[in-house]
N, C-alpha and C positions, 0 to 999 in steps of 0.2 A: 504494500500500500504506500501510496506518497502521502505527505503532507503540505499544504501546499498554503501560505502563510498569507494573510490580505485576499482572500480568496473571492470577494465582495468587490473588489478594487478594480482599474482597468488591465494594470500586469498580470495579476493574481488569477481572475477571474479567465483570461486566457490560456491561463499555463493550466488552468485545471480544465476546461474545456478541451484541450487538445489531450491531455491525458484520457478525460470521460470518452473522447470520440475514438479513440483508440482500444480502448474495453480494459480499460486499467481502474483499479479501484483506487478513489482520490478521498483523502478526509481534511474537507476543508474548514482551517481556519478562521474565524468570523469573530468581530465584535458583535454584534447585532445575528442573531438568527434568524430574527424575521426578515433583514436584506438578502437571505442567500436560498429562498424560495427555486427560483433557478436552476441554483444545481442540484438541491437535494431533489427537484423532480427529475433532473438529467441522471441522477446516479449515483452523485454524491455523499459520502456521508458527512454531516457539519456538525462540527465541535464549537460551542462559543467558551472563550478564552481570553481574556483580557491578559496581555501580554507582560502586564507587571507581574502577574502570577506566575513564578520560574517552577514551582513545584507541577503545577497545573499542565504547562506549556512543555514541560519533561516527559509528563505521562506521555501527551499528545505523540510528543516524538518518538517515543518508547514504542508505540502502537507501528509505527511506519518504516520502510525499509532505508528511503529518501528522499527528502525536504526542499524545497522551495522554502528561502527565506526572505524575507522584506523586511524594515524597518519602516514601521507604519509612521507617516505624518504627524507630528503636533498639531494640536489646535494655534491658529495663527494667534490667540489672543494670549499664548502664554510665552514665554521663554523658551522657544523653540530649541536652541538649542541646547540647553539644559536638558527640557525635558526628553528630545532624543536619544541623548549620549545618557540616559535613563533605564531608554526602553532597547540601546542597542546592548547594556549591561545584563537586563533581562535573558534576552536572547542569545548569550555568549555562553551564560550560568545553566540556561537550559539545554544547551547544546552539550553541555558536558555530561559523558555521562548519559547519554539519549541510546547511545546505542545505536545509532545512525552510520549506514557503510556512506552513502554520500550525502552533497550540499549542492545546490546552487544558489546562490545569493545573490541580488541586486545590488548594482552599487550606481557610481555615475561616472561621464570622463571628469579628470580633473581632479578625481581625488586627492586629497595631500593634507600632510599636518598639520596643525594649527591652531586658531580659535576666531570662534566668532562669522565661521565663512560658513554656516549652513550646512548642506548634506555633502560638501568636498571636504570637511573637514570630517562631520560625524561618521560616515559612508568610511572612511581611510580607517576611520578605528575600528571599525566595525569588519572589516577587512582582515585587516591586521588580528585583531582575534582570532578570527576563524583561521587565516593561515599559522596561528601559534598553538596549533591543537591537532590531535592525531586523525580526525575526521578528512578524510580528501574531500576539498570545496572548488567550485567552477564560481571563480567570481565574475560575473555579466556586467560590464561597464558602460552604461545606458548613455545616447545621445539624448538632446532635450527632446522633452519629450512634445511629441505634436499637441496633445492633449492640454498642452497649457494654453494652445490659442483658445479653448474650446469656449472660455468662458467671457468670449470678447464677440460671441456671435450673436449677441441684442446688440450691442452700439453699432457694428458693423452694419448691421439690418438696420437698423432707428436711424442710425445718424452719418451712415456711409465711414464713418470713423473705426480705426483699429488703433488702438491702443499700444502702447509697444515702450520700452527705456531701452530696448537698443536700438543702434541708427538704424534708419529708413534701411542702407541697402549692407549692413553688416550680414553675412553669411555665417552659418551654425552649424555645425551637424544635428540633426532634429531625424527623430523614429517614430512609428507608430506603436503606441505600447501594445500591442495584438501581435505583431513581429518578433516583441523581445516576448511576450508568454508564449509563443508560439516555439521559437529558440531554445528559451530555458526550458520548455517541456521536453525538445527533442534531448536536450544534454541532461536529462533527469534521466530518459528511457537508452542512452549509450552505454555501453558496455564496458568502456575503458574509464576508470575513473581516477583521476590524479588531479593536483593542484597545479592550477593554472589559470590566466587572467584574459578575458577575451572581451573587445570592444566592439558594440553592434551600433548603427546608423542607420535609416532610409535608405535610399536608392541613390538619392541627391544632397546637398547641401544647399540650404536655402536660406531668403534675410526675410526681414517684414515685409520689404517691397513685394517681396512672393507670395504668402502667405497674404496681401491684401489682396492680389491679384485672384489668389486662390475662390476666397470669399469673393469677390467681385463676379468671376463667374458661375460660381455656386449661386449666389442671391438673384442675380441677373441686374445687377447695378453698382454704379461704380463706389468703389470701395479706398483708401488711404491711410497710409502708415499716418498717426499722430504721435510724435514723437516726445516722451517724458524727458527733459534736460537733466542731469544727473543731479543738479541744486536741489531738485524737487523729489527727487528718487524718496527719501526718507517718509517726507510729506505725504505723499502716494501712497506707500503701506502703511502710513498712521491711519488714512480718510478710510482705507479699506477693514478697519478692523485689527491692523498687525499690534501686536504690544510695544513699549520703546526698544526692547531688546530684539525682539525677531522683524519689527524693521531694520535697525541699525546691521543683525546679519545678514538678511537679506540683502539689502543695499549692500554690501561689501563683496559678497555671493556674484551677485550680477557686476560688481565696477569685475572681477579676480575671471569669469566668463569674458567681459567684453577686451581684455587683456592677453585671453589665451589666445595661443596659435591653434590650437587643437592637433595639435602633432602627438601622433601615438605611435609606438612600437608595430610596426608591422602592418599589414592590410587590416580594416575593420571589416566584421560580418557585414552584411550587406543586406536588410529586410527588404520585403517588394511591395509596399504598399507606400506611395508618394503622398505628397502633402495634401493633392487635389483631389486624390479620392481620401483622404481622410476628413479633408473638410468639406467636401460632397457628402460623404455619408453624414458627418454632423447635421447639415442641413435637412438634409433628407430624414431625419431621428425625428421623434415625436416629442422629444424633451428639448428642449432649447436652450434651456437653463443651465448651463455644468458648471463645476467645481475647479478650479484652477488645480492641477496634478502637481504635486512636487518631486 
């Protein structure tokens, strides 16, 4: 059996889909049992498990051969990064000890030590654990993900405006997260297991000018980068909700992104699902409304 961590989630929610369609028995992890209706009708079995509970979150793993792991989000209005490097403790303590023959874990590019930079900083430790422990882990080093434009599809609609703190024609690597669960499920069900570090992308690398473009002809109307000047960065996720602290890392998070070169070791994975049918399909969803993905 796998286990398969954020299972509710757009990652999560993939990587166990791809296991169910395959006739594998998945037990997924959920805060909420009443969101994951879904899969327990696809096949599923759902465990709710609140991830500060390391005794709890051990069973779970005890139950399963090998894991899908995530480091689920903070709420924006707390100290984001406190509370992360919290929940990646959790999950480090639980792993210990699981009895688990493998791992794959999400992480992000970019990783690196530090403080104060969000999930490059918490993501690295959370890394670093897992590779200081006897379990072999596939850590999956995730492009940004598409999914964060997802929550700028009413102003683009209402007001032809996209939203954006990086420039109009800065280029990203950017994935659809259905490609990385799609991924981490194939390297869940491989045969060879060892540690090793693997970075997945899109098809292409794209800026806002694209992604307005995107939206522009998804909506059937013209569409534009509105560009946040870094003065205001702070400001921006105070209006939104962020607490003083997990604006200030965010804003740090995005100036330490708009400064990378995105140079990685070797070729990156390559998923097949482009910007345009991700935010085509958005459009075309019944729900309009999304949640900004971290």
């Amino acid at each position: 059996m796998y286990a398969v961590m954020g299972a509710t989630g757009h990652v999560g929610s993939a990587v166990a889909n791809y296991l169910l369609e395959r006739g594998e028995k998945v037990l997924a992890i959920v805060r909420e049992r009443k969101r994951a209706e879904k899969l327990s009708a696809a096949g599923a079995d759902v465990v709710e498990v609140d991830v500060h509970d390391v005794a709890g979150l051990r069973n779970v793993f005890q139950r399963c051969r090998r894991a899908f792991l995530l480091n689920p989000p903070a709420d924006i209005s707390t100290d984001t990064d406190t509370e992360e490097r919290k929940t990646v403790r959790c999950i480090l303590q639980a792993f210990e000890g699981s009895r688990l023959e493998f791992a794959v874990a999400e992480s992000t590019y970019g990783a690196h030590p530090g403080e104060r930079c969000g999930d490059l900083n918490v993501l690295y430790e959370l890394e670093q654990g897992l590779q200081n422990q006897p379990i072999p882990v596939v850590i999956q080093r995730a492009a940004y993900y598409m999914s964060n434009w997802d929550a700028f599809l009413v102003p683009a609609r209402e007001s032809g405006k996209l939203p954006t703190l990086f420039p109009a024609d800065f280029v990203i690597p950017m994935v659809d997260p259905e490609d990385l669960g799609r991924n981490a499920g194939r390297l869940l069900m491989q045969d060879e297991v060892r540690n090793h570090t693997i970075y997945m992308e899109g098809p292409e690398r794209y800026s806002p000018n694209d992604v307005a473009r995107a939206f522009s002809k998804a909506l059937g109307r013209e569409v534009e980068p509105a560009v946040v000047p870094e003065r205001r960065w702070h400001g921006t996720f105070r209006e939104l909700g962020f607490s003083e602290d997990a604006a200030s890392s965010y804003s740090k998070m995005t100036k330490a992104t708009l400064e990378s070169t995105f140079e990685i070791p070797g070729r990156p994975l390559r998923g097949s699902i482009s910007l345009e049918a991700h935010i085509s399909r958005l459009v075309a969803a019944p729900n309009l409304q999304r949640k900004v993905t971290s």
